[in-house]
Structures are given as C-alpha cells and as structure tokens.
C-alpha positions in Angstrom: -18.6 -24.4 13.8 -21.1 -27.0 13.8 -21.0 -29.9 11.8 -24.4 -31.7 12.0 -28.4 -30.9 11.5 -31.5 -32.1 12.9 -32.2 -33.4 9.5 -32.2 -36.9 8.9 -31.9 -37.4 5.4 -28.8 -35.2 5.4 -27.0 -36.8 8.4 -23.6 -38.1 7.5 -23.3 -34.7 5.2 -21.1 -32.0 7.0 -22.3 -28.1 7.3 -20.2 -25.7 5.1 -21.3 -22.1 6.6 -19.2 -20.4 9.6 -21.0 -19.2 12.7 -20.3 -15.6 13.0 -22.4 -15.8 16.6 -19.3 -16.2 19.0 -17.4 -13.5 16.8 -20.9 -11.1 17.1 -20.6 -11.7 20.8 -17.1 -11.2 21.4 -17.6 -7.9 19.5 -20.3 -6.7 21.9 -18.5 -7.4 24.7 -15.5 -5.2 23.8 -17.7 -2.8 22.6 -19.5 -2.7 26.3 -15.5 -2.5 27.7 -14.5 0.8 25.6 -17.7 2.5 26.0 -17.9 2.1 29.8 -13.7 2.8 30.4 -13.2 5.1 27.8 -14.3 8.5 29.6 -11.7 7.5 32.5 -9.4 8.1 30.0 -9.9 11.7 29.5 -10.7 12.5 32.9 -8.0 14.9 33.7 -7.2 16.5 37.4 -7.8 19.8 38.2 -5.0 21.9 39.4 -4.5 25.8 39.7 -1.4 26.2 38.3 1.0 29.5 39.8 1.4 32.3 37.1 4.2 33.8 36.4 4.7 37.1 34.7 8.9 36.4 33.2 8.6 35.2 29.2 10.8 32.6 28.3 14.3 33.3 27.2 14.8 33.1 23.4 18.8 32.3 22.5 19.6 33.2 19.2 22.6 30.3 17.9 25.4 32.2 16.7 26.9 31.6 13.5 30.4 31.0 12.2 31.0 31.1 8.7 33.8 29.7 7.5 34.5 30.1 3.6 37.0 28.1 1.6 38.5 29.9 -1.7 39.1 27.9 -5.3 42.8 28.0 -4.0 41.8 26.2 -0.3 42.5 29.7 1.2 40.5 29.4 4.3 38.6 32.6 6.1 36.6 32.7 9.6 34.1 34.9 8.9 36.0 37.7 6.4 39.6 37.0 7.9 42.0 34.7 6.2 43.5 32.0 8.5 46.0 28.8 8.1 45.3 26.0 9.5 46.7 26.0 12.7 44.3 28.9 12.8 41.4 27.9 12.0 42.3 24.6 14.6 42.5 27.2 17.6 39.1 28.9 16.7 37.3 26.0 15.5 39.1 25.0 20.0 37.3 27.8 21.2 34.4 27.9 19.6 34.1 24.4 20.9 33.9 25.6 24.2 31.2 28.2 23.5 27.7 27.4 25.8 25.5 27.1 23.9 28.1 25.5 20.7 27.4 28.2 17.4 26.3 26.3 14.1 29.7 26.6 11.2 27.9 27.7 8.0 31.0 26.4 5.3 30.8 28.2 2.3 33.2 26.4 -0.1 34.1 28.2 -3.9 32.2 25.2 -6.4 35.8 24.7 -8.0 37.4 23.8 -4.2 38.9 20.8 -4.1 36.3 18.1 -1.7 39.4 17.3 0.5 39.7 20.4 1.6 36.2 20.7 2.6 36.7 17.1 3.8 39.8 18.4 6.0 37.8 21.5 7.5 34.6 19.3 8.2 37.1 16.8 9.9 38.8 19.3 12.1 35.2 20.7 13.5 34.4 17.4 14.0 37.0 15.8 16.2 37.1 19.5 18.3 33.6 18.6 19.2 31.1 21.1 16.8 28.0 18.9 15.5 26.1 21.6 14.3 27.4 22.3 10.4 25.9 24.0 7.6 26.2 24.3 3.9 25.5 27.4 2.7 24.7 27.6 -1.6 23.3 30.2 -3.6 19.8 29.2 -4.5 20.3 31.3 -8.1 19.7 29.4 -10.9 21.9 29.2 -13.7 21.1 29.9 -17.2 
C-alpha cells in the first residue's frame, strides 16, 4: 500500500485506496504456470493393451429368507425351524463363499425382540449382509 503522494499540500495526509498491482501480477503469474503445465497433465502413455476373448464372471448373491410368524415361529425359507435350528443354518451359511444376503420377513404384530434375537444370532455367526423385506402396498 502506499501511504504518501508527490503532492505537497497533501503531505502529512495518508492514501486510503488499495493497490491491486501486486495482486494483478501474482494473478498473471499463476495464470502463465497453469496454462504452460496443464497439458502435462493429460498427457497419457500409450500402451497396446492384450485382448482377451473370456467375459467377466457375474455371481448372482444368493438369498436366504428367513420369516418370523406373529407367534415368533421362525422359517428358513418355507420350513419351520427352533432355534437351535436356525443357529446351525444361520453356522453354515456363514461359511458360504461368497456369504448369501438374509432377507427377514417378520409378521407386523412380531414382537421386536424376537427380530432383535434372530438379527443378533446372524450377527455374532458372522453374516453382515441383512435385509428387510416389506410389502410396498399401501393401506387404505
């Protein structure tokens, strides 16, 4: 900023506007930086790549569906299982490769702990993948 003028009658009065100059020329110079480095950016190397005529692999994820009556009767997919059951199949599906998603279909009068209990149990046997399945009907 400067503070003086080459005037004399107005010598011990400061000068109130901002020098945009050094702000101009930093500008310029970055300006002059991007435009010269910026096409080594997207310079990219040319390589012929091998081609290969195999597509890829598509896995479909199995499902489980476990359902969960108004009672707390539980069912893997349309059979009815205790609990000591549904622990040994919830074991083995754990084992699966790759791990199938559990799709829980619970009645809306089942009691939350027992949804709690079966969420729990897939849990600690090591399934992450969980689902809650709902049906998108409105009601009237």
């Amino acid at each position: 900023m400067a503070f003086g003028s080459f005037d004399p009658s107005r010598q011990h009065a400061m000068m109130s506007d901002i020098n945009v100059t050094p702000m101009v020329d930093v500008m310029l110079v970055l300006l002059v930086i991007f435009i010269i480095t910026a096409p080594m950016f997207t310079h990219a190397v040319k390589l012929d790549l091998p081609r290969a005529q195999a597509g890829a692999v598509q896995q479909q994820p199995q499902t489980v569906t476990i359902a969960i009556d108004a009672q707390g009767a539980l069912y893997w997919g349309e059979e009815q299982v205790d609990a000591a059951g549904l622990d040994a199949r919830l074991t083995q599906a754990a084992r699966r490769a790759p791990q199938p998603e559990l799709l829980l279909r619970a009645d809306k009068n089942t009691r939350y702990e027992a949804v709690a209990q079966v969420m729990a149990a897939a849990q600690s046997r090591g399934l992450g993948k969980l689902g809650f399945v709902t049906d998108p009907h409105k009601e009237k």
